[in-house]
C-alpha positions as CSV (number, residue, x, y, z in Angstrom):
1,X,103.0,84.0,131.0
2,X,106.0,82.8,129.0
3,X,106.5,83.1,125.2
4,X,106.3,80.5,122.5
5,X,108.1,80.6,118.9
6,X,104.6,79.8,117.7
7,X,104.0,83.9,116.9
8,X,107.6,84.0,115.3
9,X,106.6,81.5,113.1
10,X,103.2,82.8,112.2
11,X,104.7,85.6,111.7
12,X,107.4,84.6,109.7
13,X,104.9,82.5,107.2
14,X,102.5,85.5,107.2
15,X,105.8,87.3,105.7
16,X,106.3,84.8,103.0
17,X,102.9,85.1,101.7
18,X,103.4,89.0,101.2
19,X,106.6,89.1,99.6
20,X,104.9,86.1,97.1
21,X,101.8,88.0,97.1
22,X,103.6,91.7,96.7
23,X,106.8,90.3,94.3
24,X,107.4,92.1,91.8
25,X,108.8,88.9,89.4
26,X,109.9,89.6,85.9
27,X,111.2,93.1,86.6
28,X,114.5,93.6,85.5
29,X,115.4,96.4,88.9
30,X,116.7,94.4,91.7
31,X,115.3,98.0,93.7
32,X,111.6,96.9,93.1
33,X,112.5,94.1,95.1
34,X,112.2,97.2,98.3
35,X,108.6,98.0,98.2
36,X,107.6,94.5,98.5
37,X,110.0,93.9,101.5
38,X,108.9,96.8,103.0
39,X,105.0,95.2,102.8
40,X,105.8,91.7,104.1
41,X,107.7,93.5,106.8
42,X,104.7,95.4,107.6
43,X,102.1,92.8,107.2
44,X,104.4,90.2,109.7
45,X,104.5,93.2,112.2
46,X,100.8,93.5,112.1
47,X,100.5,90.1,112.4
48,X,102.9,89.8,115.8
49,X,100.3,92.8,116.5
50,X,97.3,90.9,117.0
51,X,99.0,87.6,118.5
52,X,101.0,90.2,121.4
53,X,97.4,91.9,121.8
54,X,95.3,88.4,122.1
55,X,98.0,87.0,124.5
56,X,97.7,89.7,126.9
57,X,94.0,89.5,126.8
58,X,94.1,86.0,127.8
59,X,96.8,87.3,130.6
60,X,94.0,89.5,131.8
61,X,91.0,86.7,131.2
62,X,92.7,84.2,133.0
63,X,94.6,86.1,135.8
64,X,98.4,84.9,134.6
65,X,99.9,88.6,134.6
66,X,99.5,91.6,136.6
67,X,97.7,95.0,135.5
68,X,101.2,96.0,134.2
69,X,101.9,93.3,132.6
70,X,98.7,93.1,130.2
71,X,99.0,97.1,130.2
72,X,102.8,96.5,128.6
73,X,101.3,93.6,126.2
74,X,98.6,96.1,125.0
75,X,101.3,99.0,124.3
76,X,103.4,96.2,122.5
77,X,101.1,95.4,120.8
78,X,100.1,99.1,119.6
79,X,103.6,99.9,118.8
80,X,104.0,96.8,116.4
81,X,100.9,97.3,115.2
82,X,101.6,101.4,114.0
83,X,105.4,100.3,112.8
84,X,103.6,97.6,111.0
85,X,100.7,99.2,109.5
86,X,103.2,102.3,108.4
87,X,105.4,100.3,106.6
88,X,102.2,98.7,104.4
89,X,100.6,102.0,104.0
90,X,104.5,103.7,102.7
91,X,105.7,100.6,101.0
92,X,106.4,102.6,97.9
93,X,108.0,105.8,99.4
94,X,111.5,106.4,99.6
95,X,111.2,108.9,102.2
96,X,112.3,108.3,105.9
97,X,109.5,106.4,107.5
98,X,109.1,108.8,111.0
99,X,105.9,106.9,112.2
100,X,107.4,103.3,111.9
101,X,110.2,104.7,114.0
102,X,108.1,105.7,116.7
103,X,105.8,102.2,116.9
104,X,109.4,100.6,117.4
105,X,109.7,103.2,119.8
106,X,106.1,102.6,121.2
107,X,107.0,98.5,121.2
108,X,110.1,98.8,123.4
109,X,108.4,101.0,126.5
110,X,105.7,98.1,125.8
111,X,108.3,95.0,126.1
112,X,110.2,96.9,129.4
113,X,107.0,97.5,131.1
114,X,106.2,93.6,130.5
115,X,109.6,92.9,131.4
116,X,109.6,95.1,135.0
117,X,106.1,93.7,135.7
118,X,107.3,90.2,135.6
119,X,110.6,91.0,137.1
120,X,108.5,92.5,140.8
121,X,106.1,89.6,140.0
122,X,109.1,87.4,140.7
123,X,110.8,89.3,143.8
């Protein structure tokens, strides 16, 4: 299956709505501005979540990848998803952010499993 910018852009609108939604406007700290980053950041990761997770179910409903390649799409989508829900959930903390490192982490064996499985597709 072959990618779109159709996710990036829901994505990047879903990000928009959660910085307006999450903004903190009238304070006088530019650093208040961080939390509310932090929550659109995680709120577009969840979002790419759910699209990566529904496109490789309709890989696997309609036959257009291979076991590994919906298998990689699921793990993708599971790493985006626990980098994305962390970074709502700690918005506000300051401290180092350990399980959003390890979704990104998650998300990249996902993305070279997809990547291999369409590369011996190919060959």
């Amino acid at each position: 299956m072959r990618r779109t910018w159709l996710p990036l852009v829901a994505a990047a609108l879903m990000f928009g709505m959660a910085l307006l939604v999450a903004s903190p406007f009238g304070d006088r700290f530019a650093t208040s501005w961080l939390p509310a980053f932090d929550f659109a950041l995680g709120v577009a990761l969840v979002t790419l979540a759910f699209l990566e997770i529904a496109r490789a179910v309709v890989g696997w409903f309609t036959r257009a990848g291979s076991m590994r390649w919906v298998i990689g799409g699921l793990i993708t989508g599971g790493g985006l998803f626990t980098a994305g829900a962390s970074s709502m959930v700690h918005s506000r903390a300051l401290a180092f952010d350990w399980l959003a490192l390890f979704g990104v982490a998650i998300t990249i064996a996902g993305v070279q499993l997809q990547h291999r499985a369409r590369g011996a597709a190919k060959a």
